[in-house]
N, C-alpha and C positions, 0 to 999 in steps of 0.2 A: 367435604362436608361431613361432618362427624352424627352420629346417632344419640338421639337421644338417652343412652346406656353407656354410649364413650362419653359423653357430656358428665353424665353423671358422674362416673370411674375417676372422668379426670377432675372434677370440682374436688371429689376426696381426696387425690393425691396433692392438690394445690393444698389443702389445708394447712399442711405443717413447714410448706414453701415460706423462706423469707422472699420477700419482697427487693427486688434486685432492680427492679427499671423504675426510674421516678421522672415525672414529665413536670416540669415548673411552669412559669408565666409565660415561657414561649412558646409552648406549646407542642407540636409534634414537628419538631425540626429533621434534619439530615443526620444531626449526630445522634437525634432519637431512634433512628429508625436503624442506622446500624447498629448500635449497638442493641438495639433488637434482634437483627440480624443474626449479631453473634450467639446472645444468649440460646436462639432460637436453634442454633448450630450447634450449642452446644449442650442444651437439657432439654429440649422439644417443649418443655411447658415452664412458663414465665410468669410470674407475679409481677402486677405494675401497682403504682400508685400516681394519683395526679394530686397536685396539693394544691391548697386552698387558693394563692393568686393566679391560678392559670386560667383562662379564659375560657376553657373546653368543657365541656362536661365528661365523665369516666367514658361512656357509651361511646361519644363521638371521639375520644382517642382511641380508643380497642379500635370501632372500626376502621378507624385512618388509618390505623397500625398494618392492622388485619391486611388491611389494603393494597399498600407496600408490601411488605414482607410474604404475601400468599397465606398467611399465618390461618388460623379460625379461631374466632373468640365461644370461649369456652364460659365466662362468668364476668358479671358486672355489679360489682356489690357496693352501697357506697362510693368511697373514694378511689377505692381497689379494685383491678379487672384483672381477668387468669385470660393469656393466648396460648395456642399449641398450633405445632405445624413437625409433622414428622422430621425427624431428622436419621439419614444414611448412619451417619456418626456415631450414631449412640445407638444403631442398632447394631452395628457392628459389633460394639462394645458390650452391647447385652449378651451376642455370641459366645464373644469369647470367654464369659465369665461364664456360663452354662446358664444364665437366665432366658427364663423362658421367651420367644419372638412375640410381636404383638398378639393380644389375645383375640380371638377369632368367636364372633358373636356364635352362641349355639343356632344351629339353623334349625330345629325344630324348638316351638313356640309353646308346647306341651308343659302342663303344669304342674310341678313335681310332687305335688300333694296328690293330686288324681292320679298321677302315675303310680306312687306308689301305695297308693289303695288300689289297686287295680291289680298290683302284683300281690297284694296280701289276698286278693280276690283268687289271684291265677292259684297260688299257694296253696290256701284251703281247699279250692277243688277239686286241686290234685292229691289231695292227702285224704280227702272224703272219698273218689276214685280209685283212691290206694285202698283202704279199707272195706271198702262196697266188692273188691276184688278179691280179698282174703276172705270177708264171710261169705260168698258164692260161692268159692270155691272147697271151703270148709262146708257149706251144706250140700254143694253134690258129693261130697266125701261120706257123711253121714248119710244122704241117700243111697247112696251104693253099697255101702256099710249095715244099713237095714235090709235092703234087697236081699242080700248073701245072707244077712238070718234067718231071714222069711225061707228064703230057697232052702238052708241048713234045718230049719226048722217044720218044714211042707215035707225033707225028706226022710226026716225019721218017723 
């Protein structure tokens, strides 16, 4: 079952996808469904189309698909629907080319605006902290600085 953020991730990568599986008037037969199969085997994510004389609507071939194949339907737009179903294959393949393994939802939900206000927060305080630190210690310099004149000055 994919997230609604993998959903997303993959409707964008399906954009520039041609269109590789087309179901006709017969509908979601056997040789449909392997060759689903393979595509599935062999790019994890699939662009279909069903055309105009076929008896199905898009939705209810994704799911038939879906079905068969263990796939998950990712998008149903029109006449066109996007499946995805991991495949071993092509992660292997992502290995070995140095591209990155799938990507791994961030586990904190933390909103990067308030985050980084928050460090622009931490920032300033410690730079006002920094500062509040040198005049302290610049005016006990001068207080001890007057002390010794007052003393140099009481003893002559």
């Amino acid at each position: 079952m994919l997230t609604s953020k993998e959903r997303a991730e993959l409707r964008a990568q399906a954009n520039t996808l041609e269109t590789t599986l087309i179901v006709g008037k017969g509908g979601v037969t056997e040789g449909v469904i392997a060759e689903a199969e393979n595509l599935l085997t062999a790019r994890e994510l699939v662009k279909g189309k069903v055309l105009e004389g076929a008896l199905m609507s898009p939705r209810e071939v994704s799911d038939e698909i879906c079905a068969a194949t263990g796939a998950d339907g990712v998008a149903v737009i029109g006449t066109k629907f996007v499946i995805y179903r991991f495949s071993e294959k092509c992660q292997e393949e992502r290995n070995q080319t140095g591209r990155a393994k799938r990507k791994e939802v961030p586990k904190s939900k933390a909103n990067p605006v308030r985050k980084s206000m928050r460090a622009k927060r931490m920032a300033a305080k410690a730079q006002r902290e920094q500062r509040n630190a040198y005049f302290r210690e610049k005016a006990i310099e001068k207080a001890i600085e007057r002390s010794r004149e007052k003393q140099l000055h009481g003893e002559e």
